[in-house]
C-alpha positions as CSV (number, residue, x, y, z in Angstrom):
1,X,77.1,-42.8,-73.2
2,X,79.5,-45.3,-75.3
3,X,80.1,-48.0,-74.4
4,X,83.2,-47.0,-73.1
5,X,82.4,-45.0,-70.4
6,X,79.6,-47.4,-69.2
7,X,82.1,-49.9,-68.8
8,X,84.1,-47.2,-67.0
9,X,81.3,-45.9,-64.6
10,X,80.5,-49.9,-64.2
11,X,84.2,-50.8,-62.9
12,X,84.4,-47.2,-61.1
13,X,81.1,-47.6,-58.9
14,X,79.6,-51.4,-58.7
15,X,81.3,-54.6,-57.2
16,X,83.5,-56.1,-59.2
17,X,81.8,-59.8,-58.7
18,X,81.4,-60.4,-62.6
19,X,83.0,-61.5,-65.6
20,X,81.7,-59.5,-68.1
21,X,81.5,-59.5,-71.8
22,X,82.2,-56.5,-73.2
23,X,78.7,-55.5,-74.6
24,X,76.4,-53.3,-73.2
25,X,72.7,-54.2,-74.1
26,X,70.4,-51.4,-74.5
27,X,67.2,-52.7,-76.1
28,X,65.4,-55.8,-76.9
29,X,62.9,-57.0,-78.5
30,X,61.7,-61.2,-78.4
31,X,65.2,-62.9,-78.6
32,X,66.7,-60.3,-80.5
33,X,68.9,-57.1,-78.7
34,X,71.0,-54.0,-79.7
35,X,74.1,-52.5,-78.0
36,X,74.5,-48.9,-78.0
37,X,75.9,-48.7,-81.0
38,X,73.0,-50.4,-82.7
39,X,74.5,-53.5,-83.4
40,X,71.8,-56.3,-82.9
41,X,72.9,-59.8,-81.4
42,X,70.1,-62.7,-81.2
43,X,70.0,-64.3,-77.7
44,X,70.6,-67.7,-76.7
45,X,70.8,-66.9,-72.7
46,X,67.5,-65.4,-71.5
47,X,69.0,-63.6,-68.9
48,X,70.5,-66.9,-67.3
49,X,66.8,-68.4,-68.2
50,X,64.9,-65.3,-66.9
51,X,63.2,-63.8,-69.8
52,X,60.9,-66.8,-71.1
53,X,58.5,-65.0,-73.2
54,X,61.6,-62.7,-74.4
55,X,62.0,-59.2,-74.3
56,X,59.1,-56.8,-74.5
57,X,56.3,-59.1,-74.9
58,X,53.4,-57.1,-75.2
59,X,51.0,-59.0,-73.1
60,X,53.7,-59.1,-70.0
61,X,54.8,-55.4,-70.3
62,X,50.8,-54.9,-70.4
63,X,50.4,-56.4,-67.0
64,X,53.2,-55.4,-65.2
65,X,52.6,-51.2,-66.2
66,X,48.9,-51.2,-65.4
67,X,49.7,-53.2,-62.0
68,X,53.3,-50.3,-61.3
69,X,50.4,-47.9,-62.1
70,X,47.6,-49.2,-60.3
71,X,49.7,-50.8,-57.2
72,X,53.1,-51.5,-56.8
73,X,54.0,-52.7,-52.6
74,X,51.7,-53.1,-50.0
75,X,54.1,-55.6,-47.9
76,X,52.5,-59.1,-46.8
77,X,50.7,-57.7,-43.9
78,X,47.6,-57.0,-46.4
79,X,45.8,-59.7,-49.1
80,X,46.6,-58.2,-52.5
81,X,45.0,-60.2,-55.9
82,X,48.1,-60.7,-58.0
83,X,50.0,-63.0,-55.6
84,X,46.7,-65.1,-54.7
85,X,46.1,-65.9,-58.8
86,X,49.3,-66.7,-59.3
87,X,49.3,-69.0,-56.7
88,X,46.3,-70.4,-57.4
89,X,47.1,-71.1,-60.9
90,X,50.7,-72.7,-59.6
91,X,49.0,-75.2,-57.5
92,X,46.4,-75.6,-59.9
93,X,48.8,-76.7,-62.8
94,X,51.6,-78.9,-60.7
95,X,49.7,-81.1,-57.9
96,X,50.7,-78.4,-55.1
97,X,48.6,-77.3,-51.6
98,X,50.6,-74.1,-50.8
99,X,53.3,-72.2,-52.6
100,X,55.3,-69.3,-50.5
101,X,57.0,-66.2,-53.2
102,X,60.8,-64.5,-52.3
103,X,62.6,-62.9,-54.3
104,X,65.2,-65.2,-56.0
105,X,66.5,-69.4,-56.3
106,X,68.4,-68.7,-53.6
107,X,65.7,-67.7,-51.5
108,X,63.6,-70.4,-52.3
109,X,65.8,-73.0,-51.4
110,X,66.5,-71.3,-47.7
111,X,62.9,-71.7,-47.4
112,X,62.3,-75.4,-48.3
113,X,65.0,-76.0,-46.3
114,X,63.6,-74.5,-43.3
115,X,60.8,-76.1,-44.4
116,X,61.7,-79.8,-44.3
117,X,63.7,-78.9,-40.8
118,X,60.8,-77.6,-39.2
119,X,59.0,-81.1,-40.3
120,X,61.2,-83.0,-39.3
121,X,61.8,-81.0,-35.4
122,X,57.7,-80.8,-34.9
123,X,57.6,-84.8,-35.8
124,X,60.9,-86.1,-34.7
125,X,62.3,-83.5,-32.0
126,X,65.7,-82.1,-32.6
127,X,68.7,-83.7,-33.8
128,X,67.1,-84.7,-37.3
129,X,68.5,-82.1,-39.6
130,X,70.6,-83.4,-42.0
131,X,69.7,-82.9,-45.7
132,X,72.1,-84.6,-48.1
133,X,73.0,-83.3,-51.7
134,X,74.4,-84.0,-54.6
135,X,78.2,-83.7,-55.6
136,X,78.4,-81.4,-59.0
137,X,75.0,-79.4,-57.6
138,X,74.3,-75.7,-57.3
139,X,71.7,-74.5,-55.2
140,X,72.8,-70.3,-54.4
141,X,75.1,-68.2,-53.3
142,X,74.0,-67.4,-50.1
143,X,75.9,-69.1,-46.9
144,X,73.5,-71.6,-46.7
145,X,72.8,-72.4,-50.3
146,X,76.1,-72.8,-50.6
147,X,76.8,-75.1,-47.9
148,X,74.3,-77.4,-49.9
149,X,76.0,-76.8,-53.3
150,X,77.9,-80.1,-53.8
151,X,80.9,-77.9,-55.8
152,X,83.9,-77.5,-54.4
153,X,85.0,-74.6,-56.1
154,X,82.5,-72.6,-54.3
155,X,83.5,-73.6,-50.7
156,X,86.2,-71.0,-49.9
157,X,86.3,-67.7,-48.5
158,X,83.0,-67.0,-46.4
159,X,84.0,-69.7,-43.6
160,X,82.2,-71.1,-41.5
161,X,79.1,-72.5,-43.7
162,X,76.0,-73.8,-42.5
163,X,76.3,-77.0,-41.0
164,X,74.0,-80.1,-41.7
165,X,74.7,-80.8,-45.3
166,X,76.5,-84.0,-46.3
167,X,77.4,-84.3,-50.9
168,X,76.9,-87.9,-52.1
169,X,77.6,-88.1,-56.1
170,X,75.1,-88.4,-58.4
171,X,73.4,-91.1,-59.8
172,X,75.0,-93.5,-56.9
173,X,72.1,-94.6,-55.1
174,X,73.9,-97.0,-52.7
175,X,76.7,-94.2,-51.7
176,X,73.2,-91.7,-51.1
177,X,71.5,-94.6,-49.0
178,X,74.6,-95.3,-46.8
179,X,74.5,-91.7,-45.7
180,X,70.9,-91.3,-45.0
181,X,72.0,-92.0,-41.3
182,X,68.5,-91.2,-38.4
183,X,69.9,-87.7,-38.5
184,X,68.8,-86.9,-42.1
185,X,65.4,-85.6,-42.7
186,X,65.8,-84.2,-46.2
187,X,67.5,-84.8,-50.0
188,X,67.9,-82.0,-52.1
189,X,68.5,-82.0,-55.4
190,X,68.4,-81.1,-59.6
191,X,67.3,-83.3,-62.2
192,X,69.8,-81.6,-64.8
193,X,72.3,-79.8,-62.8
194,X,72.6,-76.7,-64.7
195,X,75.7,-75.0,-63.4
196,X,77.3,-78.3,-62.9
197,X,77.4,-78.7,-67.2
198,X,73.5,-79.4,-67.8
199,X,73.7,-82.9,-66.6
200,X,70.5,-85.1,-66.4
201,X,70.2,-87.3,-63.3
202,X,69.3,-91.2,-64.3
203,X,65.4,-91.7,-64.3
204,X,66.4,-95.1,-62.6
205,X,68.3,-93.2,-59.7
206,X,65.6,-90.5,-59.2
207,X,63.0,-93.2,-59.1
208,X,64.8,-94.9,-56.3
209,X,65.4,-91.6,-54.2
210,X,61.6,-91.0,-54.8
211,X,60.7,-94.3,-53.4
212,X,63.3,-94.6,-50.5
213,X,62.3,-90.5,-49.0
214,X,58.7,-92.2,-48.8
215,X,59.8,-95.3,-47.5
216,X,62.0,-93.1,-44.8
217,X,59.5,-90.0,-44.2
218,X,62.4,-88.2,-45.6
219,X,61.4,-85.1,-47.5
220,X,62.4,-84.8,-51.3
221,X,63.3,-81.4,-52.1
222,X,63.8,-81.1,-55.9
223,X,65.5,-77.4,-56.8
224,X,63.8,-76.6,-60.2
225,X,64.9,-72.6,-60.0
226,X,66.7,-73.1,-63.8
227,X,64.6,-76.4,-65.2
228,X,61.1,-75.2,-64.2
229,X,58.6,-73.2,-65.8
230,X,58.6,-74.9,-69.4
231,X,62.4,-74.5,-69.8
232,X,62.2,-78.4,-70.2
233,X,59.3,-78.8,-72.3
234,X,57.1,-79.3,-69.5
235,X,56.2,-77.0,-66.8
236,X,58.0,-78.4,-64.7
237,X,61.2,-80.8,-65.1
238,X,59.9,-83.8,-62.6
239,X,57.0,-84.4,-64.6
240,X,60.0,-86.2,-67.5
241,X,60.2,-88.0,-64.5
242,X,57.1,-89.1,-63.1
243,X,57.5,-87.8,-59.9
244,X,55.7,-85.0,-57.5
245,X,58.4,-84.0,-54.9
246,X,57.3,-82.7,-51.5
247,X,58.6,-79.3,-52.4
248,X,59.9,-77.9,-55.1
249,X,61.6,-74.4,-55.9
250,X,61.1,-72.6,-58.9
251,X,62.7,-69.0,-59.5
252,X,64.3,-67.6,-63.3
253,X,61.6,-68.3,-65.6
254,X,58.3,-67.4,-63.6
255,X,58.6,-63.6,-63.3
256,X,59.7,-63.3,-67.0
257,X,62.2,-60.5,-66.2
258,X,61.5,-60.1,-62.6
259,X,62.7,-61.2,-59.7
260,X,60.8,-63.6,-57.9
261,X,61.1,-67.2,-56.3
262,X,58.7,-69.5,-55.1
263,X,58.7,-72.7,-53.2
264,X,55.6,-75.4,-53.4
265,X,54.6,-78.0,-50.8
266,X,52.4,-80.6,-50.9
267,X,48.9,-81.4,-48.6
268,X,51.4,-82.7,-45.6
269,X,53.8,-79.7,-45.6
270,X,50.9,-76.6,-45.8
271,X,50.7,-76.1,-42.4
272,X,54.3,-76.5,-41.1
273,X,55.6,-73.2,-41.2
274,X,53.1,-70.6,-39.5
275,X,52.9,-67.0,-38.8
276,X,56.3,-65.7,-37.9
277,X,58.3,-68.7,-39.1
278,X,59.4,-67.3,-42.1
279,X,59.0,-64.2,-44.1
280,X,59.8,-61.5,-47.1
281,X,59.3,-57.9,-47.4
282,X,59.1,-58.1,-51.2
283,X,57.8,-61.5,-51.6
284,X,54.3,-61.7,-53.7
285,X,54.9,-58.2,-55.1
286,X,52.1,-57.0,-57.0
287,X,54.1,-56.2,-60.0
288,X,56.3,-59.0,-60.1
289,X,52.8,-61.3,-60.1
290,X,51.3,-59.5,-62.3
291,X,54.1,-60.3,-64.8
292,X,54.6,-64.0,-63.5
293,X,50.6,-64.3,-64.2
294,X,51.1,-63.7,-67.8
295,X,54.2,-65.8,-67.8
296,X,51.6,-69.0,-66.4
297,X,48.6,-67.8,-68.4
298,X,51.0,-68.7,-71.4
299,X,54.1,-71.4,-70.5
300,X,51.4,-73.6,-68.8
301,X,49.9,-75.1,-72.4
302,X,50.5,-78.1,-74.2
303,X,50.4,-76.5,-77.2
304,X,52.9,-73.9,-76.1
305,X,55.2,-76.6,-74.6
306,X,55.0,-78.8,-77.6
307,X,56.8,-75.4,-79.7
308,X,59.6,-75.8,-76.5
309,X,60.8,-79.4,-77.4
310,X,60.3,-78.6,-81.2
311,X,63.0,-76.0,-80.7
312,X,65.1,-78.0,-78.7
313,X,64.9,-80.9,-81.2
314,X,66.2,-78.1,-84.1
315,X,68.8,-77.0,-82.0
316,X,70.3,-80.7,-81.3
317,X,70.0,-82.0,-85.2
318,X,71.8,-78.7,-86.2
319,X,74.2,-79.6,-83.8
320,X,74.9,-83.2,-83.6
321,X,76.0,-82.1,-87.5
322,X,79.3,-80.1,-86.3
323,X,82.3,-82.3,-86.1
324,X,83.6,-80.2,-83.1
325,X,80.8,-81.1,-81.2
326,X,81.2,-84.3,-78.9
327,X,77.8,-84.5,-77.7
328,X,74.9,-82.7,-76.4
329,X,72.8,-82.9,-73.3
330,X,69.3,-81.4,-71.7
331,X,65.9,-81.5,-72.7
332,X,63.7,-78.5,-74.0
333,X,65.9,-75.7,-74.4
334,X,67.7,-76.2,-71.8
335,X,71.1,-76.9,-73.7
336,X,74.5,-78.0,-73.3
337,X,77.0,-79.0,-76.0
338,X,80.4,-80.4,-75.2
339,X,82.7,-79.4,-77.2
340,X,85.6,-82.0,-78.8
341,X,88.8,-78.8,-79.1
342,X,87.5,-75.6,-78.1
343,X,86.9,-73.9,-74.7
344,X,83.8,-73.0,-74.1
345,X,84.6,-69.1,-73.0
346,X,86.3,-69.1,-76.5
347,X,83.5,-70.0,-78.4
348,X,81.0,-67.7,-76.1
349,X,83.4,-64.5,-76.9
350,X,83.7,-65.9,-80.6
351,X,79.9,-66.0,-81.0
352,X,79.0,-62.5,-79.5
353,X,81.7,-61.1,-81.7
354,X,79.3,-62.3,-84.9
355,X,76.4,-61.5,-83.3
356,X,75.2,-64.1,-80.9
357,X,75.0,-64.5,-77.5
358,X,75.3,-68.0,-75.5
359,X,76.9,-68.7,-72.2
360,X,79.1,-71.9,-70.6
361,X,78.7,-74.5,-68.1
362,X,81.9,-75.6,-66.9
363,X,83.7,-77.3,-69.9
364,X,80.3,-76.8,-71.7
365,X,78.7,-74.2,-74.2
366,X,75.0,-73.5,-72.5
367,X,71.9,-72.4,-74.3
368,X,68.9,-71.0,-72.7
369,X,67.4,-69.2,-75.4
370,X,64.0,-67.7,-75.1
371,X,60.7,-70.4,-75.1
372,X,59.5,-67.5,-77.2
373,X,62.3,-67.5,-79.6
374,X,61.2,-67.5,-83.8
375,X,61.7,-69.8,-86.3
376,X,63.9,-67.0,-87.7
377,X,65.9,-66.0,-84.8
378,X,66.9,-70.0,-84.0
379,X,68.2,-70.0,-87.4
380,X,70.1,-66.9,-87.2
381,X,71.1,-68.0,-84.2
382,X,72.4,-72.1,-85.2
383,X,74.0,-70.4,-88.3
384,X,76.5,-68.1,-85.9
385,X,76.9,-71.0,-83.9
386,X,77.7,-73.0,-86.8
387,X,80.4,-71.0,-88.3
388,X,82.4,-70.6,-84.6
389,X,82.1,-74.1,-84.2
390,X,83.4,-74.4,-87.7
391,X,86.0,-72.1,-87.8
């Protein structure tokens, strides 16, 4: 088909819920893909962070054809191997007791939430609900998840939302301890707020949430479904910061190109929820494991993660170089570069004309390339951008 009548069938037949860019990827290969007319782009998005080793990575694609071949669903009602070495080597590499696998971020919020409610009711009784977040985060699009997302352009439409979630702004510790009323029993929140413009939260502020959920028996949920899995230049994003929350949720990077989330809990939260209390059908899929596995087997290295803020570094210096560009924020390669004249959507749509592909965060051009990504491709990649940016 051309990409003509793709675009066609697309608008004819699936829910018009996205703003496309009018390219229609076809193959890939590491951080490099081609359309259908065999024009090749390099990739500064990973899928929204998704595809950390890249595409086609030989070990990954390995894994998950023996495991479609040798297993695909069996359902949580039986053990399967995949699943248990994954979460093995999860809890092994962050601090973690337990670790329960959905399907998507989204997901794995809902469950830490139910999570620290469930805490909070078997210790406290009712009436001890409240989880407060942060104004300017994202957490999903489900009705819940985004009755925790402190934005308000995604509070219309699906009325009513989940109750119990109060938005205090970031990096105000005072405003966050005023509302942490007897009725609050969790705080949610992203050390860079991706959606929100890659932001970084203060290492002072986080500190002092940290110290005041312990001092409180208030749970610390810290959403890592964008910043985890080496997007950061460590496996996961808290460890810039010193800290081990009493859950986190990781989502995106772990599966590698499939979908999967996860949420981790400390020694005092394995045993709150039980048989019954919450559940997937396509959680801890063999295949999605499998890939996730090699994903681990290869993120979770210093070595590896050393390569992650070397690129990052790169990325900045070439950038800090452009006079259109005000200033840049993130760590790793996680990316975002605020821009002094242009609009973001107008330099994404500039760049995939020459061959590059990047996306936007508010007023904010976003990179998310792969952790895999070359030498050669980054430079391909910072030279496109340069020109836009220059133009």
């Amino acid at each position: 088909m051309t990409f003509e009548q793709i675009k066609k069938a697309d608008q004819q037949y699936v829910m018009n819920t996205y703003g496309r860019f009018d390219l229609a990827i076809v193959s890939g290969k590491g951080a490099t893909c081609r359309d259908e007319s065999g024009k090749t782009y390099i990739d500064f998005t990973s899928g929204i962070g998704v595809n950390s080793l890249g595409w086609g990575d030989p070990d990954w694609v390995k894994a998950v054809s023996d495991q479609a071949a040798t297993l695909a669903h069996t359902s949580n009602l039986y053990y399967t191997l995949p699943g248990v070495e994954l979460a093995k080597t999860l809890c092994q590499q962050t601090g973690y007791a337990h670790v329960f696998f959905g399907n998507s971020g989204a997901e794995a919020n809902e469950g830490a939430i139910k999570t620290a409610r469930k805490y909070s009711f078997d210790k406290y009784g009712p009436g001890r609900s409240t989880i407060l977040t942060l104004v300017n985060s994202f957490h999903g699009r489900t009705v819940t998840t985004l009755a925790a997302t402190g934005q308000d352009v995604f509070h219309n439409y699906f009325f009513p939302f989940t109750e119990g979630f109060r938005h205090t702004p970031a990096g105000d510790f005072e405003a966050l301890k005023a509302a942490a009323d007897s009725s609050v029993c969790a705080i949610m929140m992203e050390l860079i707020q991706g959606e929100g413009g890659v932001i970084p939260l203060d290492p002072d502020f986080v500190h002092k949430v940290a110290a005041f959920c312990k001092e409180k028996d208030i749970l610390l949920i810290v959403d890592e479904v964008q910043t985890g899995i080496g997007r950061t230049g460590k496996l996961l994003c808290s460890q810039h910061f010193g800290i081990l929350p009493d859950i986190t949720t990781l989502a995106k990077g772990l599966g590698g190109g499939l979908p999967i989330g996860a949420f981790m809990v400390t020694d005092q939260l394995k045993d709150v929820l039980g048989a019954s209390t919450h559940a997937t059908t396509f959680g801890m899929n063999p295949i999605v494991c499998a890939g996730a596995n090699v994903v681990l087997k290869k993120v979770a290295n210093e070595a590896f993660l050393r390569t992650v803020t070397q690129k990052g570094e790169k990325i900045r210096a070439c950038l800090t170089c452009i006079p259109e560009v005000e200033s840049t924020t993130g760590l790793g390669l996680m990316i975002g570069v605020k821009l002094k004249t242009k609009k973001s959507a107008d330099v994404a749509k500039a760049c995939l004309q020459k061959g590059l592909l990047v996306l936007t965060a508010k007023d904010k051009v976003r990179l998310l390339p792969p952790l895999t990504i070359t030498d050669e491709e980054l430079t391909k990649g910072i030279q496109i951008l340069w020109d836009v940016l220059n133009s």
